[in-house]
C-alpha distance (Angstrom), angle and dihedral (degrees) to the residues before:
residue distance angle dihedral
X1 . . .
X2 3.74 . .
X3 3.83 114.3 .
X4 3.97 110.9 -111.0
X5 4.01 107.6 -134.2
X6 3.77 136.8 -170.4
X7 3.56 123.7 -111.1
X8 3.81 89.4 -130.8
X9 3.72 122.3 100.5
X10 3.50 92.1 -79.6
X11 3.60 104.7 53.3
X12 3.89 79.7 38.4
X13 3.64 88.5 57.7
X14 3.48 102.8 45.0
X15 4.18 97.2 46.4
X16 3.61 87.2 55.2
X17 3.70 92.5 53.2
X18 3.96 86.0 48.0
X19 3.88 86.4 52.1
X20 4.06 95.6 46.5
X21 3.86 87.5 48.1
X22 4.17 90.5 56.9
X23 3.71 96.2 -102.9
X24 3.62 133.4 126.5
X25 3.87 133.6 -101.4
X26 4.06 131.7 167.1
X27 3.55 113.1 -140.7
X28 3.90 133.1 -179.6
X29 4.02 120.0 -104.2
X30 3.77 121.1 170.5
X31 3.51 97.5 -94.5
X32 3.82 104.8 38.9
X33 4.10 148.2 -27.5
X34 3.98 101.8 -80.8
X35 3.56 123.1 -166.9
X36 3.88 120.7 -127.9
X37 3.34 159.3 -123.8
X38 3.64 150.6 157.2
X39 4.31 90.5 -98.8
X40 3.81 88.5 -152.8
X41 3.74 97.6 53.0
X42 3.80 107.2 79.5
X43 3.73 97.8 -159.9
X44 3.78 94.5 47.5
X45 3.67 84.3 56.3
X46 3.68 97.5 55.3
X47 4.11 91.3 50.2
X48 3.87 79.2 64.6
X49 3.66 90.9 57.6
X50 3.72 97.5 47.3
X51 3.68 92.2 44.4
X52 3.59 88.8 53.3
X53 4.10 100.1 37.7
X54 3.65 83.0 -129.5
X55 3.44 117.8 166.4
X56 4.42 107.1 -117.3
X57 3.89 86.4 -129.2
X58 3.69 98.2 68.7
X59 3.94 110.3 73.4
X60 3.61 135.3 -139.4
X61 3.75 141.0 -140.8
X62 3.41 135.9 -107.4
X63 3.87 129.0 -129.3
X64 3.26 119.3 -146.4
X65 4.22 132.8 173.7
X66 3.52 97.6 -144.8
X67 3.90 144.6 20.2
X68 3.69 89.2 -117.9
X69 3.61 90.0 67.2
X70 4.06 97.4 44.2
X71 4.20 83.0 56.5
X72 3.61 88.2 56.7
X73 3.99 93.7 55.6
X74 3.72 92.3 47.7
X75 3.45 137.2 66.0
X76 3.83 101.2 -128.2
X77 3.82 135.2 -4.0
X78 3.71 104.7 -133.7
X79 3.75 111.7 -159.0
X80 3.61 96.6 -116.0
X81 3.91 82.5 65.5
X82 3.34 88.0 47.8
X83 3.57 99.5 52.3
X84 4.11 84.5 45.8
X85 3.97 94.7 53.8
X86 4.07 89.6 46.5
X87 3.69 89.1 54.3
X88 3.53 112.3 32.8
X89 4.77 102.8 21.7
X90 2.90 114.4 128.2
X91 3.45 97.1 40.7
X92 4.39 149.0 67.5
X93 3.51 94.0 -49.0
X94 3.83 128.7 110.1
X95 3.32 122.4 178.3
X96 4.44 131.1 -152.8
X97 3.58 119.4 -135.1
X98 3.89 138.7 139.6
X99 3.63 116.8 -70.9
X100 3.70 143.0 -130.0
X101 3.64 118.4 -115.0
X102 3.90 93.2 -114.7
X103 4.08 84.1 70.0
X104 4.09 97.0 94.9
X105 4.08 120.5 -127.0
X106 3.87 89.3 -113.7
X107 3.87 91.9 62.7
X108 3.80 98.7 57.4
X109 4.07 98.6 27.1
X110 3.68 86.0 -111.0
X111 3.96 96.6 -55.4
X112 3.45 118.8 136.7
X113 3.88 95.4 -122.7
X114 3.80 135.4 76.2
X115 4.16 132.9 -143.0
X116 3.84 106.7 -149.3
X117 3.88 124.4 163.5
X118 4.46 129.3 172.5
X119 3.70 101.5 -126.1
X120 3.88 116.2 -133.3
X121 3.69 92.6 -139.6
X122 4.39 110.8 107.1
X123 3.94 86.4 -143.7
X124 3.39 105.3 52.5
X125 4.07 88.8 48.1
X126 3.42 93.6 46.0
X127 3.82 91.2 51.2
X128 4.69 89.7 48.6
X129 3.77 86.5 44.7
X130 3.87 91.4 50.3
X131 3.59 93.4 42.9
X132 3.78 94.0 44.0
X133 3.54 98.5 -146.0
X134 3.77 140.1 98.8
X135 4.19 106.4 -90.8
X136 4.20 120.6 -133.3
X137 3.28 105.0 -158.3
X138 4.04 135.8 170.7
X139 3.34 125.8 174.8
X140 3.98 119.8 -68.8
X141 3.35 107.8 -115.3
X142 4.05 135.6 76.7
X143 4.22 112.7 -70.2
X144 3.54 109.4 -75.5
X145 3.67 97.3 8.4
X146 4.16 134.8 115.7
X147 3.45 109.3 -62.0
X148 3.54 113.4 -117.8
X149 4.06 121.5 -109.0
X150 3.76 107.3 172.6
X151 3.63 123.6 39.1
X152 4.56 94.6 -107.6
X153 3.66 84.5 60.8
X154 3.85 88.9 63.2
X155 3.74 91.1 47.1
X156 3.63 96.6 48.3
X157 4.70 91.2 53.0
X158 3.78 94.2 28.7
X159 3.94 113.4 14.6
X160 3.59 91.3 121.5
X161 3.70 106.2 37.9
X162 3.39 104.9 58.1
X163 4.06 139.7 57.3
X164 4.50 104.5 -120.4
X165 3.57 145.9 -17.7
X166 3.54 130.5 -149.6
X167 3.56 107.1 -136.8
X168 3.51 110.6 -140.8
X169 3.58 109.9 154.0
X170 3.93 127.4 -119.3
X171 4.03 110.3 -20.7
X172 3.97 116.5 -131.6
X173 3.43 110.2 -120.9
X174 3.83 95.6 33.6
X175 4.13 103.0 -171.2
X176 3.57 114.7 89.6
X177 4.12 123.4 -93.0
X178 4.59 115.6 -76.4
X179 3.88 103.2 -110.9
X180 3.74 114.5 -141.6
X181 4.15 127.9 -173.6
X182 3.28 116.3 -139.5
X183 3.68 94.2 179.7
X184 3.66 100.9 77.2
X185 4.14 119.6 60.1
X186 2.88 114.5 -92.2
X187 3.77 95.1 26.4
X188 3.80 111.1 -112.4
X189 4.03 130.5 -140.4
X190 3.60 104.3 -121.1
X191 3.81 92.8 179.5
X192 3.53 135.2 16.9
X193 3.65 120.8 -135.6
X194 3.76 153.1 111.6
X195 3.66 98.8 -7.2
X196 3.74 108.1 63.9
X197 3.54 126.0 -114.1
X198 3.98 95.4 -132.1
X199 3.94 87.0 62.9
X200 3.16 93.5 54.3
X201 3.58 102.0 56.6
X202 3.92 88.9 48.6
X203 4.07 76.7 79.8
X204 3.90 102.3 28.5
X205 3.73 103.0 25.4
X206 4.23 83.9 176.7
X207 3.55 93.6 61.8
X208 3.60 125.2 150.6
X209 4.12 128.1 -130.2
X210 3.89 103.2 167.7
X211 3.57 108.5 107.7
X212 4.53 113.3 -106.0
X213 3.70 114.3 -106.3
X214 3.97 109.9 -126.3
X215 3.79 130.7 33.0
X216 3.94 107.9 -16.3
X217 3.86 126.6 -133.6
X218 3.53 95.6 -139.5
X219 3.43 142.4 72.8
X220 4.09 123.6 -118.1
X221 3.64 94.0 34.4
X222 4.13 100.1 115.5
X223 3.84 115.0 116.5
X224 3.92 89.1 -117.2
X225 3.85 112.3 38.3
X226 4.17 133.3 123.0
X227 3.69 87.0 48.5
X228 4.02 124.3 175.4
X229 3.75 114.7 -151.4
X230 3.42 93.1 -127.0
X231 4.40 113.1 76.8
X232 3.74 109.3 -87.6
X233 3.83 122.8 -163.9
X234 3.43 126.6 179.2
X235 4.44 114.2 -119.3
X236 4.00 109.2 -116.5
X237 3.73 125.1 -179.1
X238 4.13 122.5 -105.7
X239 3.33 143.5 60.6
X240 3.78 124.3 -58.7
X241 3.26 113.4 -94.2
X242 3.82 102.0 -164.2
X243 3.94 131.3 -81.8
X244 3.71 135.7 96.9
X245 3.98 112.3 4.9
X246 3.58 130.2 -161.8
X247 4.14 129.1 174.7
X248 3.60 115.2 -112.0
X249 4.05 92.2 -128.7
X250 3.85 80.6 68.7
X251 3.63 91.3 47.8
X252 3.93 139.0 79.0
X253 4.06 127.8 -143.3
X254 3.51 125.6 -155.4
X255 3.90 102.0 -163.9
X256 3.47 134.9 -167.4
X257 3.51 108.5 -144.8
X258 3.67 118.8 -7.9
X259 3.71 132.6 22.9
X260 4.19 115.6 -87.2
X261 4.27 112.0 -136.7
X262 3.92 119.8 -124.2
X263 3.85 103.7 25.1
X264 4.17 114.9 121.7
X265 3.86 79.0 -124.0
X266 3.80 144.0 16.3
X267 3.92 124.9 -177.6
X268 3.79 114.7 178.0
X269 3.85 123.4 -144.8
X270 3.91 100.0 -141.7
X271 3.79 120.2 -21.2
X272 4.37 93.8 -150.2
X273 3.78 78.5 54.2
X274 4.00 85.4 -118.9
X275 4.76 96.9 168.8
X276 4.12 75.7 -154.9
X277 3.91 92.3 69.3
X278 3.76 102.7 30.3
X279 3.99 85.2 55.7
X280 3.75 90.4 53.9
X281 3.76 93.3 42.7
X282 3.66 92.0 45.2
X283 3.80 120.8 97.2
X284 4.35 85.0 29.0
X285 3.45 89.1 59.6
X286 3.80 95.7 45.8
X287 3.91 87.7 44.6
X288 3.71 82.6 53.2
X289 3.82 97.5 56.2
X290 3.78 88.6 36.0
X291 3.92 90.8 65.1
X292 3.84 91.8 51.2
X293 3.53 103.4 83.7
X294 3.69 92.8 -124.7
X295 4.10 113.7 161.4
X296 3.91 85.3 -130.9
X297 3.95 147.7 -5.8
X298 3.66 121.3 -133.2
X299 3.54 105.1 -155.9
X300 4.42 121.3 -160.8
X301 3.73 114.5 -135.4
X302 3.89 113.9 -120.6
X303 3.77 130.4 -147.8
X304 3.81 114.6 -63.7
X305 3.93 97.2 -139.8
X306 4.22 124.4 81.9
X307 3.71 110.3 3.3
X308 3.69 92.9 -22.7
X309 4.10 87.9 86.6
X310 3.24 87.2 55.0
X311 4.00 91.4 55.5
X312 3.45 94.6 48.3
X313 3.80 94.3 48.6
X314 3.72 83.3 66.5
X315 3.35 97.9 39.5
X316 3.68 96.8 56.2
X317 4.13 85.4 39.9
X318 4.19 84.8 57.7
X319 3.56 101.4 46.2
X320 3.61 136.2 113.3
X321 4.07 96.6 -168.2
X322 3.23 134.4 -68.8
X323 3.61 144.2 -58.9
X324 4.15 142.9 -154.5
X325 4.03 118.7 -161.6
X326 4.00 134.6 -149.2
X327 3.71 121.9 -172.2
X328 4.24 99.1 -68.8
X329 3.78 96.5 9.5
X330 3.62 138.7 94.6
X331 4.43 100.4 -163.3
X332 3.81 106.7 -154.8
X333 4.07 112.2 -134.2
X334 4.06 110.8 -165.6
């Protein structure tokens, strides 16, 4: 079983030691619980993989504590990266460019690029600092599943597959980082995520949100990803138009703004309707329904603009189809 550790100096101390002997340790960012590894160390890399059962073609990010460190894991530093890292480091937002040979295969799935981002979260800085190493770091859960937002989540998907976790509560932000490439022109969003899309444009007003064709540089980008166990399908407006049927009292609804009648359970993202609180209530309230033992959850779209693409993104990721309701009835749409 993974050792539980502190987030004081100690605990600090002795995850980075776990991380500079090629072992594995979960540690709280701002967005969500990643899971990692020395990012120079090719074989510590892979144990994240087949702790994870993730699949070697998807790629993973890089933490770093300081810009310094990102310029020595790319090629270059164009100033529009610049200008990105002075605005928006420490912070959810990674950025694509060409890498340095010291980056291993495993990292990128054999592209020649490299996602890196400076979390804004004092822990896990203090714990790359301490280990003095660059950080590669997915998620903490099982491929395709929840990510994790509090540090019993990690122990629940991974508590036996990897070395430590520094337990450090629920993390703020609590949807993983936006993913932007700056290799093609003009630079393209490959995922969206905690650092708004609007903001960006403020510095790249031609940027890009259709998803790349070909092999992406960035993690989360499969058609079926952030998955619950439990069915999810995705609320649409009109009247059912026939199909599979299931009662809402076997049902779960994950609502935006106000609590839905007649479902076995309801949790509600943010009752003001503030996209900044539903995204960090997100994936715990899934988990939460998840756990239930519901037959399905009906989940309510949210605005698309701020954080609220971000949401969706996952949403869409997590889904199973769609579905329509009446009064007692959850209508299945494949």
């Amino acid at each position: 079983m993974a050792e539980v550790l502190g987030v004081d100096p100690a605990g600090i101390e002795r995850a980075a030691a776990i991380l500079r002997a090629g072992g594995l340790v979960a540690f709280p960012t701002e967005t969500v619980y990643g899971l990692g590894a020395n990012a120079l160390w090719a074989e510590a890399v892979a144990k994240v993989f087949a702790a994870k059962g993730r699949p070697s073609f998807d790629p993973v990010i890089v933490h770093v504590a300081d810009p310094g460190e990102a310029a020595k894991l790319w090629r270059e530093v164009p100033p529009l990266a610049q200008k990105l890292m002075e605005r928006f480091w420490p912070g959810p937002l990674t950025l694509v460019l060409p890498k340095q040979d010291v980056v291993p295969d495993i990292v990128t799935a054999g592209l020649p690029t490299v996602a890196v981002r400076m979390p804004a979260h004092p822990v896990a800085l203090a714990l790359i600092r301490e280990a003095g190493v660059p950080i590669a770091a997915p998620s903490a859960n099982r491929f395709g599943r929840l990510s994790p937002t509090h540090h019993e989540a990690v122990l629940e998907q991974l508590g036996e597959a990897i070395d430590a976790v520094l337990a450090g509560g629920a993390t703020p932000v609590g949807i993983e980082s936006t993913v932007v490439s700056l290799v093609e022109n003009p630079p393209r969003v490959l995922r969206p995520g905690g650092t708004p899309i609007e903001a960006l444009r403020e510095y790249i007003p031609d940027l890009r949100v259709e998803p790349p064709q070909g092999p992406s540089a960035s993690p989360g980008t499969l058609p079926r990803h952030y998955r619950p166990s439990t069915p999810l399908f995705l609320w649409e407006r009109g009247a059912p138009a026939g199909g599979e049927a299931l009662e809402r009292s076997r049902c779960g609804f994950l609502a935006f703004q106000q609590a839905w009648e007649g479902f076995a359970q309801v949790e509600v993202l943010s009752a003001r309707g503030d996209l900044v609180e539903a995204a960090a209530r997100f994936f715990a309230l899934l988990r939460k329904l998840d756990r239930a033992g519901l037959a399905a959850i009906v989940a309510e779209p949210v605005p698309e603009r701020g954080l609220g693409l971000a949401i969706m993104d996952r949403l869409r990721r997590a889904s199973s189809g769609r579905a329509r309701l009446d009064e007692t009835r959850v209508w299945i749409v494949r």
